[in-house]
Every structure is written in C-alpha cells, then in structure tokens.
N, C-alpha and C positions, 0 to 999 in steps of 0.2 A: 467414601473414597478420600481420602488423603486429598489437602488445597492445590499443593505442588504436585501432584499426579496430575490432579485435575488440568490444573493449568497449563502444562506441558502437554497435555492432550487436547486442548481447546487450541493453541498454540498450532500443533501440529495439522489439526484439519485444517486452520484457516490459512495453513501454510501449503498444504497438498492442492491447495486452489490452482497455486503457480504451478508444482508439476501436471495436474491436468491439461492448464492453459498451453505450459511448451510441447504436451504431445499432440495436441491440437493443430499450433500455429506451425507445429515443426514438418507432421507428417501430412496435414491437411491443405491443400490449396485450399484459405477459405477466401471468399469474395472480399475485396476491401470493404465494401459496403457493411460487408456482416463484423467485420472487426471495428469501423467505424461505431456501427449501432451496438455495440455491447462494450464499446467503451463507455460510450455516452452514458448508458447505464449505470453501468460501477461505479463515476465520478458522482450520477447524481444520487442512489446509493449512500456514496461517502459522505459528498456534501451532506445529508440530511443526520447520517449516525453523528459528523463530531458535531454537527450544530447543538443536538436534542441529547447527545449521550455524554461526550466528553468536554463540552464548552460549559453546558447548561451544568455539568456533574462538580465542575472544578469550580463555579463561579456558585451553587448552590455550597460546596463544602467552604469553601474562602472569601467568597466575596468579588465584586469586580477588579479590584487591584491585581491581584494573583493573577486570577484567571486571566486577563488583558497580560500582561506581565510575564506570564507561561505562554498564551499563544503567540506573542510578536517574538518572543526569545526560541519557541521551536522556530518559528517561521525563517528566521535569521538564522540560525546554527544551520538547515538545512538547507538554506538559499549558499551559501558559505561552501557547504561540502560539496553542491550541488557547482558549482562555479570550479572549485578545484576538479573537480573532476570533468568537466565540460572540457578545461582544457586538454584533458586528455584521453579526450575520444569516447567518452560516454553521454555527449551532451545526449545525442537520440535514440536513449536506449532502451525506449517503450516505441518503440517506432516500429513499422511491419517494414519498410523499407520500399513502399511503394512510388514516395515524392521523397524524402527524406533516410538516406541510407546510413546506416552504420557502416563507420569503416572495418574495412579488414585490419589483420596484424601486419599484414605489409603494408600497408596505407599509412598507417600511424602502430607506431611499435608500445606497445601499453596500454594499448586499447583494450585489450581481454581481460587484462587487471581493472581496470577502469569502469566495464562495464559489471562485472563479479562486486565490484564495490558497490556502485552504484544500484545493483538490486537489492542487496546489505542496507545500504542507505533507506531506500522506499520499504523496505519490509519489516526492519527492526522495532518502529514507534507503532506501527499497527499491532504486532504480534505481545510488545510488552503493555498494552490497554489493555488488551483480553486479560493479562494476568493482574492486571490491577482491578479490575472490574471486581475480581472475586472479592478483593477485601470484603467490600459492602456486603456483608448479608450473606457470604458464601454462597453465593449461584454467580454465575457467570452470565455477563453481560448477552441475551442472546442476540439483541442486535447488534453488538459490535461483534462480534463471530459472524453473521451472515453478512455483514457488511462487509465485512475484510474477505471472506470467502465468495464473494459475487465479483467484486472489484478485482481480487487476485489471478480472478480467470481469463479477461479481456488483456490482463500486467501481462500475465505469461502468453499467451497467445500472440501478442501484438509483440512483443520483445524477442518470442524465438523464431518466429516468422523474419522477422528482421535477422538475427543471426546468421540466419539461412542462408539469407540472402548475400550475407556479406562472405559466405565461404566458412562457416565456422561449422565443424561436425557433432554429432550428436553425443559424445562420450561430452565435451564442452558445455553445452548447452544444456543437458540435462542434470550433467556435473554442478554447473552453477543453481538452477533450481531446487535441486535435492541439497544443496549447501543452506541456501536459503530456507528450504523446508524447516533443516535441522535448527537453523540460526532461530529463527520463528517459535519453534520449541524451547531453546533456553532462555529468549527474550519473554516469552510470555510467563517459564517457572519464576525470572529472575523479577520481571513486572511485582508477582506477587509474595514470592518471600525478602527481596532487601526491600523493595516499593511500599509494600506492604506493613512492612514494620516502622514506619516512620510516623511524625506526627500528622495531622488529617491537612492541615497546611502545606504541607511540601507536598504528601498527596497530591493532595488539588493542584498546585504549580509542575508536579510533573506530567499530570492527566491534559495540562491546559498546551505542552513544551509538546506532546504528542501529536495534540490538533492541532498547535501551528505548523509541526513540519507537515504531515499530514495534506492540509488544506495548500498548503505550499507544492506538494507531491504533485496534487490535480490539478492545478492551475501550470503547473511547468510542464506535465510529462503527460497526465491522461486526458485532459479539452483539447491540448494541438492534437494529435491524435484521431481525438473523436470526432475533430470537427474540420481535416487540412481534408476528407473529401465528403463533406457535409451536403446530406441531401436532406430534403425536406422537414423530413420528419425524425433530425436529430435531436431541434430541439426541446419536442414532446418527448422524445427517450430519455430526455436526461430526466424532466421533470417527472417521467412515469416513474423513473427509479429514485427519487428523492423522496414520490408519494410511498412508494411500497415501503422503504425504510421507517418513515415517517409513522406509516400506520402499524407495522410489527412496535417502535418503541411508545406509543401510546392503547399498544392491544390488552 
C-alpha cells in the first residue's frame, strides 16, 4: 500500500478515538469517576509513548541538543496557543463539566470557535507523529497509534460530556470531532510526505517540537481532569497505563 495511504489511514483511526469518545461522553451519563480513571490512563499511556518513542527517537536520530531544543520549543509554541485561546473561553475544554464548566456561546461569545480550535490544537502533533513514524523503516509506529487511540477516547468523552453540559447540540459537537477526525488524516499524510522528505535532523527536531506540545497537552488539560475528582486508585491508573505503553514499545 502506498506510505501516504497508509498514513492517512493510521491518521484516521487514531483520530475516530475522539468520535467514539464524543458519542460516549455525549449520549452516555458516564460516572465521573469512570471519566476520571480513563483519563488517568490515556495521560499515562501518553506519558510513556513520547518518553520511549518520540523523545528517545529524536535524541537517538540527533543527539540531545535537538531533541531538548524540539521539546521545550513544542512545549512553548503550545503553552502560547494554549494561553491565546484560554482567553477565550476554551481554557477547559477537556473538562466533563462536573467542577469545572465550559462556557456557553452566550456566556462568552467565541467560545465555540475557541473550543473547535483548541481540539485542532491537541490533535494535530499527535496525528502528524504517526505519519512521521512511517519514515523509518516504512511500518508505522504501532505504539504511537495505540497511544494516540487510547488517550483520544477519555479527549473526546470528557470534552463532549462537558459541551453537553454547557448547552451545545449534537450537530456541534460531533461537527467538531469529525473535523478533527479529518484534520488528524491530513496531519498524519502531511507528517510523512513534507516531514518525511527532509533531512534526519529536522526529522528529529520535528519528532521532539511534537512531544513537547504533547507532554504540554497532559500536564494542562488531561491530569486536572484525571485527578480534580481523584479517588484512590488514580494514581496506579496512570501508572498501569504507562506500563501497558511501555511494554507494547519494548514487545
């Protein structure tokens, strides 16, 4: 099969995670507690793929300059967009809306742009790593695809549950995921035919600009989350889901 087919379809599954997750959070009363413990997951999950896949891959192709260099420079770009948009009205927009609500359109007028960005934001750097993945060796990274597809389940679930909440209807919601879905599709073709064709240095420094926003993502938007109604044993979920990642990228 063709790299950019491929990609585009590795892309797309790990992008159909979030519309799973919005008809979950949207038509299912699910317990906080259960949105809590499968957030916990997906962050540690995450945590574990960029540590072992894209930190360890950019600092193996480059060296630690780069890779340090790449990750503070995603983490910055997307602390940055992350701030512009907070003002207006998507700071909590992984949020179920249980303690923490998303505003409506009449509460703050921008806010539906805001939040539509703001999943744009969080899905783009995961979706174009799958398609870089392929460079190497033409197979696709399969822990960063089940990474991104675990994690993307608790994004959408806990994001359209919150929508919900704040009044927003289902042609919206779903409108935005399936946006995203698509976005995720040409971010992962685009990952691996312009990404792709560069030299193994920029590679690496773009693999690394990924995990910083990335690790940036979980620490802003998926631990509050996982942990504003934290029972016991969230903090073994996270680390169950760091070991499960951990152990598919050394299987």
């Amino acid at each position: 099969m063709d790299h950019v087919v491929l990609a585009g379809m590795w892309g797309l599954v790990a992008g159909s995670a979030l519309l799973l997750g919005a008809v979950l959070g949207y038509g299912v009363r699910v317990p906080q507690w259960v949105v809590a413990s499968v957030m916990a997951f997906g962050a540690g999950v995450l945590l574990s793929a960029v540590s072992f896949e894209l930190v360890e891959e950019a600092y193996d192709q480059a060296g630690l300059g780069p890779a340090a260099i790449g990750t503070v420079g995603g983490a910055a770009a997307y602390t940055v967009g992350n701030l512009w948009l907070a003002r207006r009205g998507a700071r909590h927009r992984k949020r179920s809306g249980h303690r923490q609500a998303q505003p409506s359109e009449a509460q703050q007028a921008g806010s539906g742009l805001a939040l539509a960005l703001g999943a744009l934001l969080d899905g783009v750097p995961e979706s174009a790593v799958i398609g870089v993945s392929l460079v190497d060796g033409g197979a696709v990274s399969t822990v960063t695809v089940v990474a991104v597809f675990i994690s993307n389940v608790p994004e959408g679930l806990s994001s359209s549950a919150g929508m919900r909440q704040a009044g927003r209807g289902k042609k919206y919601v779903f409108g935005i995921w399936g946006g995203v879905a698509a976005a995720s599709t040409v971010s992962a073709v685009l990952g691996y035919a312009v990404v792709g064709a560069l030299p193994t240095a920029v590679i690496a420094a773009v693999t690394a600009v990924a995990a910083g926003a990335i690790l940036a993502m979980i620490a802003d938007t998926m631990i509050p989350e996982a942990f504003e109604d934290a029972h016991l044993a969230v903090g073994l979920i996270t680390v169950s889901g760091f070991l499960v990642s951990f152990a598919l990228s050394h299987a």
